[in-house]
PDB file with SEQRES, HELIX, SHEET and CRYST1 records, atoms N, CA, C and O in Angstrom:
SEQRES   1 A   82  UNK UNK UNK UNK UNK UNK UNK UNK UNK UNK UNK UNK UNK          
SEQRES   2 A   82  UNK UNK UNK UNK UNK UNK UNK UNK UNK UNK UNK UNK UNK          
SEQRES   3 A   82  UNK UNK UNK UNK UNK UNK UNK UNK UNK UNK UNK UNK UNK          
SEQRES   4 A   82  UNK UNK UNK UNK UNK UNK UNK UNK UNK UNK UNK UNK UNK          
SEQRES   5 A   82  UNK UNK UNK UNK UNK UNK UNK UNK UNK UNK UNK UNK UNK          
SEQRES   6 A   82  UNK UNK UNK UNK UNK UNK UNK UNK UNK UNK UNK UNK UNK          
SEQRES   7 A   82  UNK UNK UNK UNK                                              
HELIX    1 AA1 UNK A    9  UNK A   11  5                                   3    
HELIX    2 AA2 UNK A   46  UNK A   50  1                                   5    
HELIX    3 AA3 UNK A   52  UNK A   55  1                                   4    
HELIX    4 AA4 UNK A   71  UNK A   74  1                                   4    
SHEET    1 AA1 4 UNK A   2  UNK A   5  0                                        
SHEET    2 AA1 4 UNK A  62  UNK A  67  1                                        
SHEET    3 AA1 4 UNK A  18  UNK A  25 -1                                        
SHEET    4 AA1 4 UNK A  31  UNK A  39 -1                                        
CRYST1    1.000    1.000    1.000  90.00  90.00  90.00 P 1           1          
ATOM      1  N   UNK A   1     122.738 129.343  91.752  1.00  0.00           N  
ATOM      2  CA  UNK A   1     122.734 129.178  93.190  1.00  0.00           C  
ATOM      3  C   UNK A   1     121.349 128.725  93.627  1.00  0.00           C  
ATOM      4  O   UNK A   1     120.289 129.207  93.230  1.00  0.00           O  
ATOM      5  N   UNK A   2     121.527 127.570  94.641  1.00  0.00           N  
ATOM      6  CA  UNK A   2     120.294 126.956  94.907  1.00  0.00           C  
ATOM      7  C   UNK A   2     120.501 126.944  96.542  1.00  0.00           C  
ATOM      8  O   UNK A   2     121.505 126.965  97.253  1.00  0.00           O  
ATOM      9  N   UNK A   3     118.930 126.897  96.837  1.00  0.00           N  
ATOM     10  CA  UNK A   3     118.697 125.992  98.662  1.00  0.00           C  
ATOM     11  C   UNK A   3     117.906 125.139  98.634  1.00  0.00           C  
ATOM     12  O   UNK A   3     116.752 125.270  98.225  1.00  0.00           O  
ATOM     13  N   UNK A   4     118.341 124.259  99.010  1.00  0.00           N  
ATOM     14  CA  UNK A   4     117.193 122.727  99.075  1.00  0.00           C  
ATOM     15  C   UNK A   4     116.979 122.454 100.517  1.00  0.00           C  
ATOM     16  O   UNK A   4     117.904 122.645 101.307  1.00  0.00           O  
ATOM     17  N   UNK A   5     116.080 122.116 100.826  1.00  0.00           N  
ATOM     18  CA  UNK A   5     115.267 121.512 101.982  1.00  0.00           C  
ATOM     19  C   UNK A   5     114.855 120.387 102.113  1.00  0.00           C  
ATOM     20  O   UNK A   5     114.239 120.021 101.113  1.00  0.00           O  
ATOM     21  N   UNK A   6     114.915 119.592 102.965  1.00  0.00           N  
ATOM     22  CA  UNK A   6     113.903 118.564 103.228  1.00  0.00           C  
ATOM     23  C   UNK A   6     112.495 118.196 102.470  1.00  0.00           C  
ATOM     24  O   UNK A   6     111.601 118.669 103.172  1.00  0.00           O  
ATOM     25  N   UNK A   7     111.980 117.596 101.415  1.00  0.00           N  
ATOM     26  CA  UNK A   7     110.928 117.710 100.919  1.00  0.00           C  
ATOM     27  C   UNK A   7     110.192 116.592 101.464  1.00  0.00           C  
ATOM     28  O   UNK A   7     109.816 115.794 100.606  1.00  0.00           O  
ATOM     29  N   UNK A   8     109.871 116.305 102.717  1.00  0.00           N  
ATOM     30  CA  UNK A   8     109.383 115.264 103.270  1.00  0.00           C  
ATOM     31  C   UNK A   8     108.509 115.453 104.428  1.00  0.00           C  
ATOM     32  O   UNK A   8     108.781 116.341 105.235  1.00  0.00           O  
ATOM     33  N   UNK A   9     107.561 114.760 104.575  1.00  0.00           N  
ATOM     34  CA  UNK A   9     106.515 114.724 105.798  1.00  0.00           C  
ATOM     35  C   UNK A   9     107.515 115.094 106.648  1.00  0.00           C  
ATOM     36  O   UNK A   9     106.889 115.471 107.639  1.00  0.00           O  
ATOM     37  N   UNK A  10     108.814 115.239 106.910  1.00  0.00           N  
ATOM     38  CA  UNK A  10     109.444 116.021 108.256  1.00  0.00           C  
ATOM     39  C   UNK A  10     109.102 117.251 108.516  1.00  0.00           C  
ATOM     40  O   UNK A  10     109.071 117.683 109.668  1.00  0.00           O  
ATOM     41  N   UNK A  11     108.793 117.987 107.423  1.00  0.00           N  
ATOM     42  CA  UNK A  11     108.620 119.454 107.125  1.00  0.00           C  
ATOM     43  C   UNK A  11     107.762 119.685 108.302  1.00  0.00           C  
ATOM     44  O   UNK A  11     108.090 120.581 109.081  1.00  0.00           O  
ATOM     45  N   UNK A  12     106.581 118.906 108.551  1.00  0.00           N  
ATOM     46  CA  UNK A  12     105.954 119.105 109.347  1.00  0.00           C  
ATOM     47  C   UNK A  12     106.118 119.134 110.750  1.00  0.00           C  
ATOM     48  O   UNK A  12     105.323 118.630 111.544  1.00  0.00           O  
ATOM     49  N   UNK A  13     107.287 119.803 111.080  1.00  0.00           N  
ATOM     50  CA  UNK A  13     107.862 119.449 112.327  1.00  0.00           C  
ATOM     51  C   UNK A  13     106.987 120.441 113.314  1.00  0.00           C  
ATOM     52  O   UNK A  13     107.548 120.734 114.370  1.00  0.00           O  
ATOM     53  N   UNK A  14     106.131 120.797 113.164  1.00  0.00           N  
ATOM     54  CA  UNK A  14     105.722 122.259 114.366  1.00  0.00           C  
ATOM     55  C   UNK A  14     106.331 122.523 115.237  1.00  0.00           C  
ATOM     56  O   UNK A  14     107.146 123.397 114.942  1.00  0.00           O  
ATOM     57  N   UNK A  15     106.401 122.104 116.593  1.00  0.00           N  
ATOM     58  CA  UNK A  15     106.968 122.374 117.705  1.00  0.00           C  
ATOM     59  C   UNK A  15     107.702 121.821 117.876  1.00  0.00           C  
ATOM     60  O   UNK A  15     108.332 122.260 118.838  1.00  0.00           O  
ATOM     61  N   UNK A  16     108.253 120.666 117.341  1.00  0.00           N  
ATOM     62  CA  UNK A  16     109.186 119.438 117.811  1.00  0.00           C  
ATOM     63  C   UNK A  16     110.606 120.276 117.775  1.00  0.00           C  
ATOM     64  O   UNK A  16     110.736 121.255 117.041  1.00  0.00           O  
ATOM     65  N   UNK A  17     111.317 119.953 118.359  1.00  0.00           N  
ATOM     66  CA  UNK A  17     112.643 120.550 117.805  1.00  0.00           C  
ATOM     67  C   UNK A  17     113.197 118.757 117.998  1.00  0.00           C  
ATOM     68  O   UNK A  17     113.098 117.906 118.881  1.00  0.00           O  
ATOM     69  N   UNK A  18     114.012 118.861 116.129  1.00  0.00           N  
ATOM     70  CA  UNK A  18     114.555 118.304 115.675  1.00  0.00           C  
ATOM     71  C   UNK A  18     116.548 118.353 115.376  1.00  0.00           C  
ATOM     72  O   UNK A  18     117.086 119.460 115.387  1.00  0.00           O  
ATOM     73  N   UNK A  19     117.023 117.652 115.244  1.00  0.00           N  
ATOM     74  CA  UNK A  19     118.551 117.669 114.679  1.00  0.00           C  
ATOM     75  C   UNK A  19     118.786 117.839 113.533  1.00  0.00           C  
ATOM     76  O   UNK A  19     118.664 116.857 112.801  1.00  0.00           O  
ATOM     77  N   UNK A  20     119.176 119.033 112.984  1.00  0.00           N  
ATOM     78  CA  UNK A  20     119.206 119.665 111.320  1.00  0.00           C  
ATOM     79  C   UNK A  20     120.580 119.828 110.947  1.00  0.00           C  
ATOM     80  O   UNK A  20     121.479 120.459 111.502  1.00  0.00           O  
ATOM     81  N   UNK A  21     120.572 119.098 109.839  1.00  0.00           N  
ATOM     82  CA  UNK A  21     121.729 119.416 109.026  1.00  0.00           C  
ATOM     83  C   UNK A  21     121.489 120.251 108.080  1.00  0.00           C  
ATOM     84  O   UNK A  21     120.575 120.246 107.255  1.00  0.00           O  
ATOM     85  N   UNK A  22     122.717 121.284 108.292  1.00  0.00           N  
ATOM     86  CA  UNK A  22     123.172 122.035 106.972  1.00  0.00           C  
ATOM     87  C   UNK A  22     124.467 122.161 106.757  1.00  0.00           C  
ATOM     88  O   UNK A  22     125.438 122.237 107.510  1.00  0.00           O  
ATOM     89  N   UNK A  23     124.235 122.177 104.797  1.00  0.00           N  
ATOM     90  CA  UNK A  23     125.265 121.242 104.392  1.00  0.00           C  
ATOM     91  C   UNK A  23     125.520 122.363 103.038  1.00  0.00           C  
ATOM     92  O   UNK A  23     124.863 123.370 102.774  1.00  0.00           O  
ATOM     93  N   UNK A  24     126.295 121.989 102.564  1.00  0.00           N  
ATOM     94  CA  UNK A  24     126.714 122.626 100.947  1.00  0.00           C  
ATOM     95  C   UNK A  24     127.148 121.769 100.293  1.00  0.00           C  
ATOM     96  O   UNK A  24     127.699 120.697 100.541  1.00  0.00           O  
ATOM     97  N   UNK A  25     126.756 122.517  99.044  1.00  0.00           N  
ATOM     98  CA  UNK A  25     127.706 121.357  97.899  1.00  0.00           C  
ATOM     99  C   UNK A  25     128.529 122.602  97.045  1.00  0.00           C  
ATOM    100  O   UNK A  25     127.984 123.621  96.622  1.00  0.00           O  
ATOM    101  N   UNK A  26     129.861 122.284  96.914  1.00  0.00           N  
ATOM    102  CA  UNK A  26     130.433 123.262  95.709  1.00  0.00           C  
ATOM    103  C   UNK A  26     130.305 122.912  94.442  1.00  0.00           C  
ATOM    104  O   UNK A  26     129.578 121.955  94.174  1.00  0.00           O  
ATOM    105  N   UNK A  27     130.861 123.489  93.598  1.00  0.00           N  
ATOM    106  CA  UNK A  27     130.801 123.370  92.316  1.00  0.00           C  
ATOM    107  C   UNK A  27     131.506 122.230  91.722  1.00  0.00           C  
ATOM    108  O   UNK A  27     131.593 122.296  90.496  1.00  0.00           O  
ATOM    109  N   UNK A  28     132.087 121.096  92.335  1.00  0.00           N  
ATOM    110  CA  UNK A  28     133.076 120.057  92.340  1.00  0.00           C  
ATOM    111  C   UNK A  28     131.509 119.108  92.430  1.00  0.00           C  
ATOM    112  O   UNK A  28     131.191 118.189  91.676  1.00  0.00           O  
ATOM    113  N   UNK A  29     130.942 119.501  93.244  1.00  0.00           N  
ATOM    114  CA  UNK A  29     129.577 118.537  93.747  1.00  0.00           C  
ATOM    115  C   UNK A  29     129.842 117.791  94.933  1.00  0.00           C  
ATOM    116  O   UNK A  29     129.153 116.803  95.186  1.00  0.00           O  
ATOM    117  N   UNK A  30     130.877 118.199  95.780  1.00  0.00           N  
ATOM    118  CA  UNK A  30     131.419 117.773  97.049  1.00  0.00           C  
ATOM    119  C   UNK A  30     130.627 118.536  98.083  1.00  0.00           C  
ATOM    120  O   UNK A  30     130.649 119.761  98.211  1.00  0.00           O  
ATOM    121  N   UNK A  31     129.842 117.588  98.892  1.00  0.00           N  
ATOM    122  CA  UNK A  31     128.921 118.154  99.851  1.00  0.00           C  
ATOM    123  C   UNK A  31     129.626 118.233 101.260  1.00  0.00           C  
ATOM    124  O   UNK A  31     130.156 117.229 101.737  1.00  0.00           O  
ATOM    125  N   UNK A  32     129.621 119.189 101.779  1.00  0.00           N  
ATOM    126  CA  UNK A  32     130.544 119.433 102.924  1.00  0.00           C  
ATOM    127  C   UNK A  32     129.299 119.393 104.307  1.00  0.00           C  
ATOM    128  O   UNK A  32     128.426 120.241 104.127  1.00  0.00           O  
ATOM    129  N   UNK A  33     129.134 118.655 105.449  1.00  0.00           N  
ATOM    130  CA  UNK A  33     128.590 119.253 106.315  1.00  0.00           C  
ATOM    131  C   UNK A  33     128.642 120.558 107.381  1.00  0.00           C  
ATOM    132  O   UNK A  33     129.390 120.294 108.323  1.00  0.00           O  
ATOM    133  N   UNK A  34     128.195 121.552 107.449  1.00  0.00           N  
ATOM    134  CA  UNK A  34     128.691 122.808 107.810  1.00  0.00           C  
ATOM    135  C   UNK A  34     127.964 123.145 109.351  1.00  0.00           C  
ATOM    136  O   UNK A  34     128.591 123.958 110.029  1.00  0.00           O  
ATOM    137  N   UNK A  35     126.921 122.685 109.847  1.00  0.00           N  
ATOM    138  CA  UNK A  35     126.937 122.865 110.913  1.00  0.00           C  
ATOM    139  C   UNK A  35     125.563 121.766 110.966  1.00  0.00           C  
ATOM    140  O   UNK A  35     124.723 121.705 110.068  1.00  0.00           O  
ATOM    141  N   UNK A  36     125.547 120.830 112.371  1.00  0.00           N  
ATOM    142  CA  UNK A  36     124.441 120.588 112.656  1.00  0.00           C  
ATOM    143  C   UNK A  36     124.125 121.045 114.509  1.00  0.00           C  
ATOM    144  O   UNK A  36     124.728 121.082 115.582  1.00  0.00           O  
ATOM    145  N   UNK A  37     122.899 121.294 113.981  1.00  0.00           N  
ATOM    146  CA  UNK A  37     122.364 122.107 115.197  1.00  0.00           C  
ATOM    147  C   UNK A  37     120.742 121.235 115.775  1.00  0.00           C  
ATOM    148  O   UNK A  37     120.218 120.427 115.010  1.00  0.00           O  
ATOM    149  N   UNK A  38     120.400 121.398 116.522  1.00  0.00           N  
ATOM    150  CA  UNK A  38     118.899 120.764 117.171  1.00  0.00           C  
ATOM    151  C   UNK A  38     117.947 122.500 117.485  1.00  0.00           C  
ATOM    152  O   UNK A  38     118.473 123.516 117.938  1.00  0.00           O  
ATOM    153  N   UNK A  39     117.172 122.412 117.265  1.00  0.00           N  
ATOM    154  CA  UNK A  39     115.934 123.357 116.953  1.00  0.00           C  
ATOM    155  C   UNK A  39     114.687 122.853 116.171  1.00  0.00           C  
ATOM    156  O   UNK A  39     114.395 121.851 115.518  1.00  0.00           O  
ATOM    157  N   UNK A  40     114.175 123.847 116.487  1.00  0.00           N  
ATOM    158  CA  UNK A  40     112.633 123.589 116.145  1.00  0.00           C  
ATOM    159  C   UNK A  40     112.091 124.288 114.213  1.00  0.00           C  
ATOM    160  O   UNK A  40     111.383 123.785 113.340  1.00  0.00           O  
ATOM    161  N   UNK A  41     112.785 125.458 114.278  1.00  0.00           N  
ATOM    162  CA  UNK A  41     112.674 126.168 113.166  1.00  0.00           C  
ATOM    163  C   UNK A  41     113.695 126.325 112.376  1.00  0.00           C  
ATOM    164  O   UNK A  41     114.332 127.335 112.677  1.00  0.00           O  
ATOM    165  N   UNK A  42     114.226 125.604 111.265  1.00  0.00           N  
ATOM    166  CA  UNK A  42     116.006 126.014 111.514  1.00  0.00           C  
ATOM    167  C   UNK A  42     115.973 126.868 110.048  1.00  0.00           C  
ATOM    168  O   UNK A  42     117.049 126.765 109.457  1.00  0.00           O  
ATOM    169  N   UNK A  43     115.069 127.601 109.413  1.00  0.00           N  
ATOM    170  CA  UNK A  43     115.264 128.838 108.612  1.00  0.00           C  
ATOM    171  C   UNK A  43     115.052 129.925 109.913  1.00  0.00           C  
ATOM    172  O   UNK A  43     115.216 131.112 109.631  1.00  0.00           O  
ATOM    173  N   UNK A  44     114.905 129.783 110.500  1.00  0.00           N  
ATOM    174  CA  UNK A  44     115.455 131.236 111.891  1.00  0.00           C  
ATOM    175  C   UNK A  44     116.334 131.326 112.649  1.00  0.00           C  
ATOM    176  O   UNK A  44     116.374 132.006 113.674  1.00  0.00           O  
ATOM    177  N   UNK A  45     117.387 130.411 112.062  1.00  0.00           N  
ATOM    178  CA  UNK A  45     118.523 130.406 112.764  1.00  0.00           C  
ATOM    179  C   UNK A  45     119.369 131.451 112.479  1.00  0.00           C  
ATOM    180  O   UNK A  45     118.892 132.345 111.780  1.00  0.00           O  
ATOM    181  N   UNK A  46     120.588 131.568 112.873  1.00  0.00           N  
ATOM    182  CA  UNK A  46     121.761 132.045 112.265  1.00  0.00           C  
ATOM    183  C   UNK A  46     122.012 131.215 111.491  1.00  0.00           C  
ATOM    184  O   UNK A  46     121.834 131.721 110.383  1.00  0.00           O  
ATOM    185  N   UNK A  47     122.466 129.777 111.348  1.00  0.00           N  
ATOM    186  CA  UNK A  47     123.189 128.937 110.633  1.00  0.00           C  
ATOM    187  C   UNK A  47     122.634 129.046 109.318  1.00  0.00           C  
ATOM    188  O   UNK A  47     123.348 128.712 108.372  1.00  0.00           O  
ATOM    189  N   UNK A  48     121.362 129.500 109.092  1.00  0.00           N  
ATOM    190  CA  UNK A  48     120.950 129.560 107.861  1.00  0.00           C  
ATOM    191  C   UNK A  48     121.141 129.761 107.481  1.00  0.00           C  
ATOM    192  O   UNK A  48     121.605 129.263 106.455  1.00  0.00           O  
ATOM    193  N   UNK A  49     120.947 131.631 108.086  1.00  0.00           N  
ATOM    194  CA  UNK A  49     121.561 132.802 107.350  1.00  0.00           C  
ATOM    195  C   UNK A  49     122.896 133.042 106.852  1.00  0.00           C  
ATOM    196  O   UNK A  49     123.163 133.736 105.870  1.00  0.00           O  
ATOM    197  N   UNK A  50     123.891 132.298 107.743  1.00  0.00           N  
ATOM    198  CA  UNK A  50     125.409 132.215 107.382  1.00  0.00           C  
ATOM    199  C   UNK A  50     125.472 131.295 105.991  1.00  0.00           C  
ATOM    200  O   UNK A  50     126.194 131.684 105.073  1.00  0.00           O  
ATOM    201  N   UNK A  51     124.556 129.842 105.833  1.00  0.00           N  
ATOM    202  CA  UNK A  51     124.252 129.590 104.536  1.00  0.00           C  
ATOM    203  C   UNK A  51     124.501 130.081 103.715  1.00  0.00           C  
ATOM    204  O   UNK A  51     125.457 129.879 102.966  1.00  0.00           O  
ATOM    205  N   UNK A  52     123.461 131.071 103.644  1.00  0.00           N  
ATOM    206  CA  UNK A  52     122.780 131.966 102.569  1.00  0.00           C  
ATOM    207  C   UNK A  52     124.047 132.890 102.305  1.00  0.00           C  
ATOM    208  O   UNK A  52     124.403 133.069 101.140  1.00  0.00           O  
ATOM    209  N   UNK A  53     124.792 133.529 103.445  1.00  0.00           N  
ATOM    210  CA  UNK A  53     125.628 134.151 102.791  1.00  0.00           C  
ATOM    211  C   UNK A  53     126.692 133.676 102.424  1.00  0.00           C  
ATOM    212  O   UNK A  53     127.657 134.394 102.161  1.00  0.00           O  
ATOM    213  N   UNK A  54     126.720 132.230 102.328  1.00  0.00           N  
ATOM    214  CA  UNK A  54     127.958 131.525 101.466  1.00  0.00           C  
ATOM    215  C   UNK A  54     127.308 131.292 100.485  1.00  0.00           C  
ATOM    216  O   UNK A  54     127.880 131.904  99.583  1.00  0.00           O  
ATOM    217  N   UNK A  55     126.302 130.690 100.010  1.00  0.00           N  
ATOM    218  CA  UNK A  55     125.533 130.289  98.647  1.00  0.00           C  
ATOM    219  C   UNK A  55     125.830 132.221  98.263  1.00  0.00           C  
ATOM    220  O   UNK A  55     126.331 132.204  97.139  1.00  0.00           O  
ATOM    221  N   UNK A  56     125.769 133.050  98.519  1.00  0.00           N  
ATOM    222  CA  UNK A  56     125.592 134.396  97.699  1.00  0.00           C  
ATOM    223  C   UNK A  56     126.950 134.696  97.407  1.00  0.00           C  
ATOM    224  O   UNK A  56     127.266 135.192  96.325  1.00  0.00           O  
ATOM    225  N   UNK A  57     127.896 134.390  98.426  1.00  0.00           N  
ATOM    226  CA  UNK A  57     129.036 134.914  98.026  1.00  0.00           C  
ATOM    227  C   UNK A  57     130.028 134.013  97.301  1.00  0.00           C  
ATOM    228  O   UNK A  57     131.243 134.200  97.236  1.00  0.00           O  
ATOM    229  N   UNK A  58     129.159 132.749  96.626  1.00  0.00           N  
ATOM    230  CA  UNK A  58     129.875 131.660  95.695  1.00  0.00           C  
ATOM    231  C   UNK A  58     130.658 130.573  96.216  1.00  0.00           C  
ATOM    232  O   UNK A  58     131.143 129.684  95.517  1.00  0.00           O  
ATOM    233  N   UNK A  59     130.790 130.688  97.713  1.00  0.00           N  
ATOM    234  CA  UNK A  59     131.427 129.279  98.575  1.00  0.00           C  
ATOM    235  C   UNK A  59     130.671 128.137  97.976  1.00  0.00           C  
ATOM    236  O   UNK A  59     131.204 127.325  97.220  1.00  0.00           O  
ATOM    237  N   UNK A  60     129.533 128.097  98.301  1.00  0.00           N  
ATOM    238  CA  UNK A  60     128.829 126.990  97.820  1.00  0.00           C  
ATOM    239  C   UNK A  60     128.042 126.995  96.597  1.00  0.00           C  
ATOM    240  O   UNK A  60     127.915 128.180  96.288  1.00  0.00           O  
ATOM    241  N   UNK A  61     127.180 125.918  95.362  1.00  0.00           N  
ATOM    242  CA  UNK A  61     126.836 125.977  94.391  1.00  0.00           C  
ATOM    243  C   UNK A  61     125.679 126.022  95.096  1.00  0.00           C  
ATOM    244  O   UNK A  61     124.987 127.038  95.022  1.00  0.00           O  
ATOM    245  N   UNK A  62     125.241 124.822  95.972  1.00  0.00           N  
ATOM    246  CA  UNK A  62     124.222 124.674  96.719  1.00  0.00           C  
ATOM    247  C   UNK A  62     124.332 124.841  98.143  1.00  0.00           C  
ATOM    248  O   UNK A  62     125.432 124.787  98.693  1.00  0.00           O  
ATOM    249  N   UNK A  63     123.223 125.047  98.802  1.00  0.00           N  
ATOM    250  CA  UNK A  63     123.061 124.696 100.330  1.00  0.00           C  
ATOM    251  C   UNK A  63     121.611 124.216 100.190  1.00  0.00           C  
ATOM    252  O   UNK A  63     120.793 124.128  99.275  1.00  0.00           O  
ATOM    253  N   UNK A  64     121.668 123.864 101.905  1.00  0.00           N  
ATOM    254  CA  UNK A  64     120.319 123.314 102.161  1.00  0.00           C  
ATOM    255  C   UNK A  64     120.299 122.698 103.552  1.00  0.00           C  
ATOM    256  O   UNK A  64     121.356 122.694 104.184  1.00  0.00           O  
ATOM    257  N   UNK A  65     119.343 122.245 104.021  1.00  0.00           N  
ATOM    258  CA  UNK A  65     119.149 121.549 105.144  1.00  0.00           C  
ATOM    259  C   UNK A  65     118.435 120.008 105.375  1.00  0.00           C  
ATOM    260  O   UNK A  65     117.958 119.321 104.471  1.00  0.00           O  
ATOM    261  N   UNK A  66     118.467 119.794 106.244  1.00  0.00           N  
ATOM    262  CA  UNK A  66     117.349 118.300 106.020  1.00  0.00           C  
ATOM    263  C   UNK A  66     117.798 118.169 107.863  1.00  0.00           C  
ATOM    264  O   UNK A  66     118.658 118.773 108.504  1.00  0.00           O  
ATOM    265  N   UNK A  67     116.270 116.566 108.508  1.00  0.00           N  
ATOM    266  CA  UNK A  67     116.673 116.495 109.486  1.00  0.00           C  
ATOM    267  C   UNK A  67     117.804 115.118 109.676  1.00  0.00           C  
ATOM    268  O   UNK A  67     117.788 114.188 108.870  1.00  0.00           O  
ATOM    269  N   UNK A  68     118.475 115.149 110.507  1.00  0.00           N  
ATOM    270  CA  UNK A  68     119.084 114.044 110.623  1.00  0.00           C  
ATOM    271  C   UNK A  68     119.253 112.701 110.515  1.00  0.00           C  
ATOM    272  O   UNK A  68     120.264 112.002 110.436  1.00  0.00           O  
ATOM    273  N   UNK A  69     117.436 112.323 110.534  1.00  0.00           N  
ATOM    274  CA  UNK A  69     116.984 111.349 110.252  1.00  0.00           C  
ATOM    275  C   UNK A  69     116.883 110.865 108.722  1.00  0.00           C  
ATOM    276  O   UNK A  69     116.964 109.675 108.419  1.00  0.00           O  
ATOM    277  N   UNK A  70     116.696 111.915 107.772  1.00  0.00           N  
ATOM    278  CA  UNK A  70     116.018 112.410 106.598  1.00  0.00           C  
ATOM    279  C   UNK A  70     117.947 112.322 105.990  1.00  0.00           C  
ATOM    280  O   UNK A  70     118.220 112.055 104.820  1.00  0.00           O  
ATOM    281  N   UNK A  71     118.917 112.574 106.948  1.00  0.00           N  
ATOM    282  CA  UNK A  71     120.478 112.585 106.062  1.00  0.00           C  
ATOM    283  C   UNK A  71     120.797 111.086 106.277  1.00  0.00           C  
ATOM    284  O   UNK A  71     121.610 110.662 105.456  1.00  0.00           O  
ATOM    285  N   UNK A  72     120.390 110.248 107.110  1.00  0.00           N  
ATOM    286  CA  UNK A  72     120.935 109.269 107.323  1.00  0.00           C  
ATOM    287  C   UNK A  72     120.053 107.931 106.490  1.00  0.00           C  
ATOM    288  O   UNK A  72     120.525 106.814 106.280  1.00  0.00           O  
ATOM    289  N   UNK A  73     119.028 108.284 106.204  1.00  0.00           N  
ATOM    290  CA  UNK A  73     118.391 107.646 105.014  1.00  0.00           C  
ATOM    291  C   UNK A  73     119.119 108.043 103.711  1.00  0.00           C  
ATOM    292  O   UNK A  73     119.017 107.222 102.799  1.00  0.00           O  
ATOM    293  N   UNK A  74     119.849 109.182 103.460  1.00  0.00           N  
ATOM    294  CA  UNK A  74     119.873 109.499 101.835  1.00  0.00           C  
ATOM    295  C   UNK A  74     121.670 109.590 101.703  1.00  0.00           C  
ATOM    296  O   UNK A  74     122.153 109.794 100.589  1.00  0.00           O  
ATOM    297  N   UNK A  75     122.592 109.419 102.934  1.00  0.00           N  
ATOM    298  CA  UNK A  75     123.730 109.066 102.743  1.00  0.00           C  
ATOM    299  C   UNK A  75     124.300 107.615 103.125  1.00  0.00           C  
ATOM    300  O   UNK A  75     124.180 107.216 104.284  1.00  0.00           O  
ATOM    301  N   UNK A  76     124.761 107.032 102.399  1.00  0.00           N  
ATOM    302  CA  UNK A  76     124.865 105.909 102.857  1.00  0.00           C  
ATOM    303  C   UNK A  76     126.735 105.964 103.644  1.00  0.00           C  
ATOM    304  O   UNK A  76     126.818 104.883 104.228  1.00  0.00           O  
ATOM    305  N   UNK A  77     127.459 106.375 103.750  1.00  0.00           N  
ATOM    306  CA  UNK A  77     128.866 106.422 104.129  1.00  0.00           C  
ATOM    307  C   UNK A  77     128.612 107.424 105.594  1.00  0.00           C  
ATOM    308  O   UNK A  77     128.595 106.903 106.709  1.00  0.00           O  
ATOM    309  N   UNK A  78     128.508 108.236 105.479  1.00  0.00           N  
ATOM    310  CA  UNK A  78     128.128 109.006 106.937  1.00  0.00           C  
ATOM    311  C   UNK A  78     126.973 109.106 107.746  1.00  0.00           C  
ATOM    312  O   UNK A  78     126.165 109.599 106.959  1.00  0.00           O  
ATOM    313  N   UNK A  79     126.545 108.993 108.528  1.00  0.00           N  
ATOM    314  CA  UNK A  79     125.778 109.108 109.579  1.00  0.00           C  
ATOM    315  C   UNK A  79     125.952 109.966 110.655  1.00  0.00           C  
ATOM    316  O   UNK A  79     127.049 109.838 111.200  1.00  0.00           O  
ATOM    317  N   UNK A  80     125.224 110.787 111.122  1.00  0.00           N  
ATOM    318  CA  UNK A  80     124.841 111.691 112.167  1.00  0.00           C  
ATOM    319  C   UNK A  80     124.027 110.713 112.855  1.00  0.00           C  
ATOM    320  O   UNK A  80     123.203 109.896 112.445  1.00  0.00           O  
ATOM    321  N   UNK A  81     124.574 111.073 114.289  1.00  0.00           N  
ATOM    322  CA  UNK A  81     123.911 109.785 115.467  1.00  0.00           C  
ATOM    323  C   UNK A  81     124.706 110.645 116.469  1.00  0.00           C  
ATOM    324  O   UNK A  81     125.928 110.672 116.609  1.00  0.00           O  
ATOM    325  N   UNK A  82     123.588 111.473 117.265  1.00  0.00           N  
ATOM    326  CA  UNK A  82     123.666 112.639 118.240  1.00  0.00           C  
ATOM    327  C   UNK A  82     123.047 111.685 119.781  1.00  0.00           C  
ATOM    328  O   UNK A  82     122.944 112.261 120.864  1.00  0.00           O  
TER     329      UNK A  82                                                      
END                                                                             
């Protein structure tokens, strides 16, 4: 069981509140989008935490987040456009 993040100069978001995706992947490697939300901090969300308790309770292989901008560079078939 993994969480991946954004590993990109976005990280540096301080105050900005941004559009965050979080997403899972199961064990198939099928990435599901599970909630996107706009905030500033989005490991203090709930949505995280609800994450976390699907990555623990085996729903997902992975989770993670990234910003919207940061999903629409690295998927090419879907796009988030809020």
């Amino acid at each position: 069981m993994q969480c991946h993040f954004a590993q990109t100069a976005e990280l540096n978001y301080g105050n900005m509140t941004n559009t965050w995706i979080f997403y899972g992947n199961d064990h198939s490697g099928i990435k599901t989008i599970h909630y996107i939300k706009q905030c500033k901090r989005p490991e203090a969300t709930s949505e995280y935490k609800e994450m976390m308790h699907l990555l623990e309770n085996d729903t997902y292989y992975t989770t993670g987040y990234m910003t919207s901008k940061a999903w629409n560079k690295e998927n090419q078939y879907i796009k988030v456009i809020l």
